[in-house]
C-alpha positions in Angstrom: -93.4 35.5 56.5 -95.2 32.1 57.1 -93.6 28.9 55.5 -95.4 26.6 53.4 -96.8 23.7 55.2 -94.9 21.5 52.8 -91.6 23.1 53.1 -89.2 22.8 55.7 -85.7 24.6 55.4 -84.3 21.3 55.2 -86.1 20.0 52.4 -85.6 23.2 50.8 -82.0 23.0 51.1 -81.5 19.5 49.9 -83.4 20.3 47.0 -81.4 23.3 46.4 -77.7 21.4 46.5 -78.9 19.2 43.8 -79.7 22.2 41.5 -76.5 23.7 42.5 -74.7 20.3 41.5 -76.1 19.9 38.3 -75.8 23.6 37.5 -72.4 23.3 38.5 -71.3 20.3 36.1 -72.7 21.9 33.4 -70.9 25.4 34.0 -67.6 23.3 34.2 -67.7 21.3 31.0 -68.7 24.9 29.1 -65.8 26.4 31.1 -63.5 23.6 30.2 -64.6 23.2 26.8 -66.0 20.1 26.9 -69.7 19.4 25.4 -72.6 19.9 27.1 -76.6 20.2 26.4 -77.7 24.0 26.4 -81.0 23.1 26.4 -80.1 21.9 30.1 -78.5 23.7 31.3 -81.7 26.3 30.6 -83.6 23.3 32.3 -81.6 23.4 35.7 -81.2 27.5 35.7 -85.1 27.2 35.1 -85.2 25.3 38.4 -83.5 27.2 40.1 -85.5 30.2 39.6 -88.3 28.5 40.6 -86.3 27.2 43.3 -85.2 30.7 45.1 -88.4 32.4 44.3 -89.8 28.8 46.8 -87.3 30.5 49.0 -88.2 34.0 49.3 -91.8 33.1 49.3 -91.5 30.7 52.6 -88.7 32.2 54.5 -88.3 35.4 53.3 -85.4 37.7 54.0 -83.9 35.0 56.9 -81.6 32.8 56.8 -79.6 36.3 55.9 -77.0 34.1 54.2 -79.7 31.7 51.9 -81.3 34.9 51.3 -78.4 36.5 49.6 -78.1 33.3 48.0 -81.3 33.0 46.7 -81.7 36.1 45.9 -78.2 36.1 43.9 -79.4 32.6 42.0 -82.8 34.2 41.0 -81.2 36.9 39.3 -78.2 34.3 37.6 -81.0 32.2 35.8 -82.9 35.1 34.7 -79.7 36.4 32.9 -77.9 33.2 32.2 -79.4 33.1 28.4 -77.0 36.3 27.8 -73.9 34.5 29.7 -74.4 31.8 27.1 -74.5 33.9 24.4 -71.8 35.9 25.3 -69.5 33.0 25.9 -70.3 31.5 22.3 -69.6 35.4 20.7 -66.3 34.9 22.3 -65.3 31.6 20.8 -67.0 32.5 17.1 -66.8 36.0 16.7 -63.4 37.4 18.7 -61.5 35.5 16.0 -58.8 37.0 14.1 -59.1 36.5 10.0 -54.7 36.5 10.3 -53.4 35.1 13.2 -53.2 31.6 13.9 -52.1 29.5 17.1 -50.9 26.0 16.6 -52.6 26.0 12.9 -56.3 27.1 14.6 -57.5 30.9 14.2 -56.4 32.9 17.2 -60.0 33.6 19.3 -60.5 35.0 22.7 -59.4 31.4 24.5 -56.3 31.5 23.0 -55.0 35.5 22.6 -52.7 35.3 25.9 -51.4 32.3 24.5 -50.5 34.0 21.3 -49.2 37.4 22.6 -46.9 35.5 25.1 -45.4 33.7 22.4 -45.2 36.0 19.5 -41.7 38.5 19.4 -44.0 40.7 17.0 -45.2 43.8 18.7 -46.6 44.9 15.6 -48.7 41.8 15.0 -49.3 41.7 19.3 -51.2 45.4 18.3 -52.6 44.5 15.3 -54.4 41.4 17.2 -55.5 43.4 20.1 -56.9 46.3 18.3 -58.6 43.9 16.2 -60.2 42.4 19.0 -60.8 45.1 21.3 -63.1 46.5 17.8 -64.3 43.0 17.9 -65.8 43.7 21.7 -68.9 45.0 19.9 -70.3 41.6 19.5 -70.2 41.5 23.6 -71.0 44.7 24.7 -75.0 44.7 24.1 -75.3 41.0 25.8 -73.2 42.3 28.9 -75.4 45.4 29.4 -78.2 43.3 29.1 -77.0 40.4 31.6 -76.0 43.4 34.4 -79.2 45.6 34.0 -81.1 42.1 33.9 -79.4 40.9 37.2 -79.8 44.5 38.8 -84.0 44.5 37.9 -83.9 41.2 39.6 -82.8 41.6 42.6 -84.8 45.6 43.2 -87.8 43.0 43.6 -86.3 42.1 46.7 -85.1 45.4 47.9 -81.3 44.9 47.1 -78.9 45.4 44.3 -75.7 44.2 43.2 -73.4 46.5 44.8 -75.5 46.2 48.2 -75.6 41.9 48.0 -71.5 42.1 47.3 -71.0 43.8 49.8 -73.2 42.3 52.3 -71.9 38.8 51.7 -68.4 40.0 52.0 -69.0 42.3 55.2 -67.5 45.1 54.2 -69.0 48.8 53.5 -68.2 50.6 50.9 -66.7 53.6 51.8 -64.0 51.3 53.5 -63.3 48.8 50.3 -63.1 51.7 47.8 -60.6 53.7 49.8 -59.0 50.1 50.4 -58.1 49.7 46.9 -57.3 53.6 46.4 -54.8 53.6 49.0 -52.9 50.2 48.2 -53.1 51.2 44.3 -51.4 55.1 44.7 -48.6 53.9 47.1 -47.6 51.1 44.4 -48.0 53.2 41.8 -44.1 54.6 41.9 -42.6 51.2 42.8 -44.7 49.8 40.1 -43.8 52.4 37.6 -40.0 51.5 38.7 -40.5 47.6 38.5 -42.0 48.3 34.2 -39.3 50.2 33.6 -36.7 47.5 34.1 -38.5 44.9 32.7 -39.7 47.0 29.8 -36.2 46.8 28.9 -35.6 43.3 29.2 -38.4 42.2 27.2 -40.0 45.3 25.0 -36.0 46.7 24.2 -35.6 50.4 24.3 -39.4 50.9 23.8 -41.8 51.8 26.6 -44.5 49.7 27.7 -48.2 50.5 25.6 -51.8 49.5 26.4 -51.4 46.3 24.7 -48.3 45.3 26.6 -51.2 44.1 29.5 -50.6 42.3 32.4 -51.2 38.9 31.2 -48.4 39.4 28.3 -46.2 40.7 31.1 -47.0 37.8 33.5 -46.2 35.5 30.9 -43.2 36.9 29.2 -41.3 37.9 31.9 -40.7 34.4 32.8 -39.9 33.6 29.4 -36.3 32.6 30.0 -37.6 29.7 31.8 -39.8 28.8 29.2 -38.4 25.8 28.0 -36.5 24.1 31.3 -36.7 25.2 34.9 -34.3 24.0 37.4 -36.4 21.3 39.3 -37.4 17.6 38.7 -40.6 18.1 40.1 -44.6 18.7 38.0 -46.2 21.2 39.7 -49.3 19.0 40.9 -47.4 16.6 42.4 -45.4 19.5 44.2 -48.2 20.9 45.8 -49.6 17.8 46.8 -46.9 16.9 48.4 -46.6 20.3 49.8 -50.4 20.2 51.0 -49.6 16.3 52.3 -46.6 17.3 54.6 -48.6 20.4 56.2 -51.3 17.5 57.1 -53.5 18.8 53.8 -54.9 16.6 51.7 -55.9 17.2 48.2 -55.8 14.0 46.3 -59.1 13.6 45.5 -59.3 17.1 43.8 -59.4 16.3 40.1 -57.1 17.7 37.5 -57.9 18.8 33.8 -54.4 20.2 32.1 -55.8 19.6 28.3 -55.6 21.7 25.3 -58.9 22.0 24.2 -60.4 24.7 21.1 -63.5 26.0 23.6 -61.2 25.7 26.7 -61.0 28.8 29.0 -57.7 30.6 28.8 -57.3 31.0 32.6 -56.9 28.0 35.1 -60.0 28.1 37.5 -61.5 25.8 40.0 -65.0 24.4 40.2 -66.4 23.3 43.4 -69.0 21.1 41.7 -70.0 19.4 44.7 -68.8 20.6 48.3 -66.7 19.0 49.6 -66.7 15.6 47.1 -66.3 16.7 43.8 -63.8 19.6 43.0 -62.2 19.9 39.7 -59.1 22.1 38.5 -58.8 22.9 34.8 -55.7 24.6 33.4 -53.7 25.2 30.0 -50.0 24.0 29.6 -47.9 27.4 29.1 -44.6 28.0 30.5 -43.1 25.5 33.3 -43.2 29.2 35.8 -46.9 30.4 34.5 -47.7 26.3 35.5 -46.4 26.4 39.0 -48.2 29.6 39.9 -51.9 28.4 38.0 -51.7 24.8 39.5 -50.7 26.5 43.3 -53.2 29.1 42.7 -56.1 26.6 41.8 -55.1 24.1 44.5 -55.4 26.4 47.2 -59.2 26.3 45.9 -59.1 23.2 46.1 -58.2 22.1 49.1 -60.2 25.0 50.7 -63.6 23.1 49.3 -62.5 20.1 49.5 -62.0 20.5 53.1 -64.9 22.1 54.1 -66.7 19.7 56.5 -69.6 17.9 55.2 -72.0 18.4 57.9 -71.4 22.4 57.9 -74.9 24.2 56.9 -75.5 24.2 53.1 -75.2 28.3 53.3 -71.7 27.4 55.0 -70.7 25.0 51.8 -71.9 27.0 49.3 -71.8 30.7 50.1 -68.4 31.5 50.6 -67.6 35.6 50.3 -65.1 36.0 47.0 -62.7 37.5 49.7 -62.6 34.2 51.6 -62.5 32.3 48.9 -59.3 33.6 47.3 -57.3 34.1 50.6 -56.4 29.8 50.4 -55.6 30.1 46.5 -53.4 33.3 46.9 -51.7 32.0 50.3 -51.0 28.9 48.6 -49.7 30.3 45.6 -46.9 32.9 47.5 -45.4 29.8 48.7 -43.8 30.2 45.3 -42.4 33.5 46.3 -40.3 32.6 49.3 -37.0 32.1 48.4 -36.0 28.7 51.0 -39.1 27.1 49.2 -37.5 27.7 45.7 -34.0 26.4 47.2 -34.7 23.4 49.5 -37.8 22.2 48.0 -37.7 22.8 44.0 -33.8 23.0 44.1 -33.5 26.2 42.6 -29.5 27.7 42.5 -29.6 30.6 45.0 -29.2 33.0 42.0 -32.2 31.4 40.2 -34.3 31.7 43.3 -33.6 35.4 43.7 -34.6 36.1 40.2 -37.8 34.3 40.2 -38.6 36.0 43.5 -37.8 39.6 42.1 -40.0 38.3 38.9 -43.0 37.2 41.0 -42.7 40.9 42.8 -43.0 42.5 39.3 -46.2 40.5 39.1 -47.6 41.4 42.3 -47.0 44.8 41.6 -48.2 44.5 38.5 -51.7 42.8 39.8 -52.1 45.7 42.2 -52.2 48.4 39.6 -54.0 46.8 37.1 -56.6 45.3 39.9 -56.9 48.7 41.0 -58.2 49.9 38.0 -60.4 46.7 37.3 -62.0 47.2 41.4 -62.4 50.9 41.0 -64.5 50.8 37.7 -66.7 47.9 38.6 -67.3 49.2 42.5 -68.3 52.4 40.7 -70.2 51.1 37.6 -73.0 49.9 40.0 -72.3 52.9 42.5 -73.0 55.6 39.9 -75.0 53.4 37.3 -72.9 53.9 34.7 -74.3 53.1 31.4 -71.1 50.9 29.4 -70.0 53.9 27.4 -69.4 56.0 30.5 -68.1 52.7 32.3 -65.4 52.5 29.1 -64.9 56.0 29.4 -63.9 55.6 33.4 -62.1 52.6 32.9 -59.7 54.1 30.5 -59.1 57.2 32.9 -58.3 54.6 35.4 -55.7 52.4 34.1 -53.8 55.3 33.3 -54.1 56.6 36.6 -52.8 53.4 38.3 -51.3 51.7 35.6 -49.3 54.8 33.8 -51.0 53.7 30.2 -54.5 54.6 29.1 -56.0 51.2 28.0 -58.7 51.6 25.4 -62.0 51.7 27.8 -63.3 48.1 26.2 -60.4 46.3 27.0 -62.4 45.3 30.4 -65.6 43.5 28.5 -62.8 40.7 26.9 -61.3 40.0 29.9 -62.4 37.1 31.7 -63.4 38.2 35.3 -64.5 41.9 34.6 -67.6 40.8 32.3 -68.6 37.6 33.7 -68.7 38.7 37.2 -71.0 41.3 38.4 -68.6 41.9 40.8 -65.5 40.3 42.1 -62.3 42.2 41.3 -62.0 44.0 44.7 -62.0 40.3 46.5 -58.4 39.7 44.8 -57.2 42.9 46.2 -58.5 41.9 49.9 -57.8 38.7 49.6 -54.3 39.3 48.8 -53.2 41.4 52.0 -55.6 38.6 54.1 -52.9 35.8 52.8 -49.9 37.7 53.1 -51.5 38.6 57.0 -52.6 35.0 57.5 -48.9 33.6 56.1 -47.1 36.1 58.1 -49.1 35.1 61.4 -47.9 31.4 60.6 -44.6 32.5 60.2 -44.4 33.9 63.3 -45.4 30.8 65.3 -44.0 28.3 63.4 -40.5 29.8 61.8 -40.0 30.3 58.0 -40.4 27.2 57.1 -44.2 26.9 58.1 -45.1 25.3 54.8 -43.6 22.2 56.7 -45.0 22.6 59.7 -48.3 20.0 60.6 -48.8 22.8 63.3 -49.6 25.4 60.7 -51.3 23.0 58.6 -53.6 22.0 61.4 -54.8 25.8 61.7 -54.8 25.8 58.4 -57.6 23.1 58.1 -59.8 24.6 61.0 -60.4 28.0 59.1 -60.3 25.7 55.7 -63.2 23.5 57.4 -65.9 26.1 58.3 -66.5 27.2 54.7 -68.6 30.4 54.8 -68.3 30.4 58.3 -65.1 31.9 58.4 -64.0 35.1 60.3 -61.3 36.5 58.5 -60.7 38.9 61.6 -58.9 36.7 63.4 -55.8 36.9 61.5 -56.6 39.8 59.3 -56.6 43.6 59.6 -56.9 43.8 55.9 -53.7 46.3 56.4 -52.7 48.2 52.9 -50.4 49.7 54.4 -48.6 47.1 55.7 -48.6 45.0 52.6 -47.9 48.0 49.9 -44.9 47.7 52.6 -43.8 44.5 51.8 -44.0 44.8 48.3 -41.9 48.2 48.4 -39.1 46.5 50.4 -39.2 43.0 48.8 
């Protein structure tokens, strides 16, 4: 297809990082509760439409990569008006009439918060079945955002399931038996792991549907709730951390407030790449902390070190399954037991527990992830309408997880419905970090979180952004990581 005299690719993509930017901005401040203008935020996904649609009518289907992109964008700000109003149902209508959090009403920012606090299983129930019911509110403006995104992009001859994978070079056939294979050999050393800790935390009682794995994440740190065994914060650790492997985050902003509209889960926001990258987290316990800050760091620093003469498709297109490799790598440091001891100064007893706790998590993840991957790879496989995509998603937490979760539970969590996909990206992304950790290992000794030598590959794959190739150090193994877990 011809370009437009008055449009070069360049121009194009200048123009297109300032929309990003101030899309970006505004999707933070909502995310992080702070105010923002609606009205434009509208204004910038308006241009943006405009925007791609420029795209796809001078270039066409090449660049592949600002294709995708465009493509992807275009159908975003055609459904964004349901994204808005899904995230204002959440705040003003998944609110309990009963419960309340630090004197507010309990809503959907601050459930985990409440159910990792609370010794009240019967209150714990009452709150979740009151919200799951509540899911209601959400489940026409979901349905409407996904079937609004999937019309968009069938006037470019692609859909959802087709761009995901695309972008993260993977077929399907190979992803789905990925996850089915890494969730049914976990399964029995799962199943093992909730039994013991079942007992510690729920008493004789077996775990139920709303015993999820956010209230187990949480709780089963809960003896180091109130004092951990080190003088350090965790952002000054990982800095630090980062700093002596020759990484250097300092300029990565850091949000921890408490605020009413603030999103329950830590995340990161490249806003602009690589000069402006936020973190936003909420204060829980000193364990849950560590993990979120490492976790969002490894974001971080991955943007924040992307060079800023790569390609603007480099800087901003980044595969889910890349971008979680740095964040997940970053935040297993966590789990190594000579890290606990000689850097946070953790007894040798305290460091074996935490590492057997972190396990349970991982384990934990798998299953539930499983489930989460499964349903959402075959929602826009099959195209599932939501009551058959409930329906499946029940069937497949009991199948991985042991416990049949009521089939809404997956439109209130927090990836699952704002995503159109991205739940199979933790999964891969998981066995890519413990691959690309153990590859450092082996050159550089168990201590490579020291090493300047590992740090300095480190920053070379952290540097090309989108540009990546994960199969370098990656054989995205299940085996060999279901492996580790089993033996750990």
């Amino acid at each position: 297809m011809p370009k437009t005299p008055s449009m070069t690719l360049d121009k194009w993509t200048n123009l297109a990082e300032k929309i990003e930017v101030g899309k970006n901005l505004l999707y933070y401040k909502q995310s992080a509760g702070l105010t923002f203008e609606t009205s434009k935020l509208a204004s910038f996904e308006r241009r943006a439409l405009e925007h791609s649609k420029l795209f796809l009518k001078s270039f066409g289907k090449e660049p592949r990569g600002l294709f995708l992109m465009s493509a992807d964008a275009l159908g975003k700000a055609k459904t964004f008006k349901f994204q808005v109003k899904a995230h204002n149902v959440r705040s003003s209508k998944i609110v309990s009439n009963k419960f309340k959090l630090q004197g507010a009403k309990v809503n959907w920012g601050s459930w985990r918060q409440f159910t990792a606090q609370t010794d009240d299983s019967k209150a714990r129930k009452e709150l979740y079945d009151d919200f799951i019911g509540k899911s209601k509110f959400l489940t026409p403006l979901i349905e409407a955002r996904f079937n609004g995104y999937k019309q968009a992009l069938a006037e470019y001859e692609i859909d959802p399931l087709s761009l995901y994978l695309e972008v993260e070079k993977i077929a399907y056939e190979r992803l789905i038996s990925f996850v089915e294979e890494l969730g049914s050999a976990l399964k029995p050393t799962f199943r093992a792991a909730l039994e013991v800790y079942s007992k510690e935390i729920l008493g004789e009682r077996e775990a139920e549907y709303y015993d999820d794995f956010y209230f187990f994440r949480s709780r089963v740190f809960r003896r180091y709730e109130k004092e951990l065994p080190t003088k350090y914060e965790p952002v000054r650790r990982i800095l630090l951390t980062m700093k002596q492997m020759g990484l250097d985050a300092s300029k990565v902003k850091v949000d921890d407030s408490n605020r009413k509209k603030k999103s329950a889960s830590a995340f990161c926001f490249a806003i602009k790449v690589p000069s402006d990258v936020r973190i936003c987290y909420r204060k829980s316990n000193p364990l849950e902390n560590f993990s979120g800050v490492f976790h969002e760091f490894g974001h971080g620093i991955h943007f924040a070190t992307i060079n800023a003469e790569e390609t603007f498709e480099n800087k901003y297109v980044v595969a889910n399954g890349v971008a979680e490799i740095f964040s997940i790598f970053f935040e297993n440091v966590l789990h190594d037991r000579i890290y606990l001891r000689e850097v946070l100064g953790f007894p040798q007893e305290v460091a074996d527990d935490i590492v057997s706790r972190f396990r349970f998590n991982e384990l934990f993840f798998v299953a539930f992830y499983s489930a989460n991957s499964t349903m959402k790879l075959r929602y826009w496989k099959e195209g599932l309408s939501m009551e058959e995509a409930n329906s499946l998603y029940s069937d497949l937490t009991e199948k991985y997880l042991g416990i049949k979760y009521p089939g809404r539970y997956w439109q209130l969590h927090h990836v699952m419905p704002e995503y159109f996909l991205y739940s199979p990206s933790y999964m891969m992304a998981s066995v890519r970090a413990y691959e690309l950790a153990n590859l450092l290992r082996s050159k550089y000794g168990d201590r490579y979180w020291n090493e300047k030598r590992a740090g300095k590959e480190l920053y070379e794959l952290l540097s090309l952004g989108g540009g990546i190739v994960v199969d370098s150090f990656s054989k995205l193994d299940a085996r060999g990581f279901a492996n580790k877990l089993k033996e750990a």
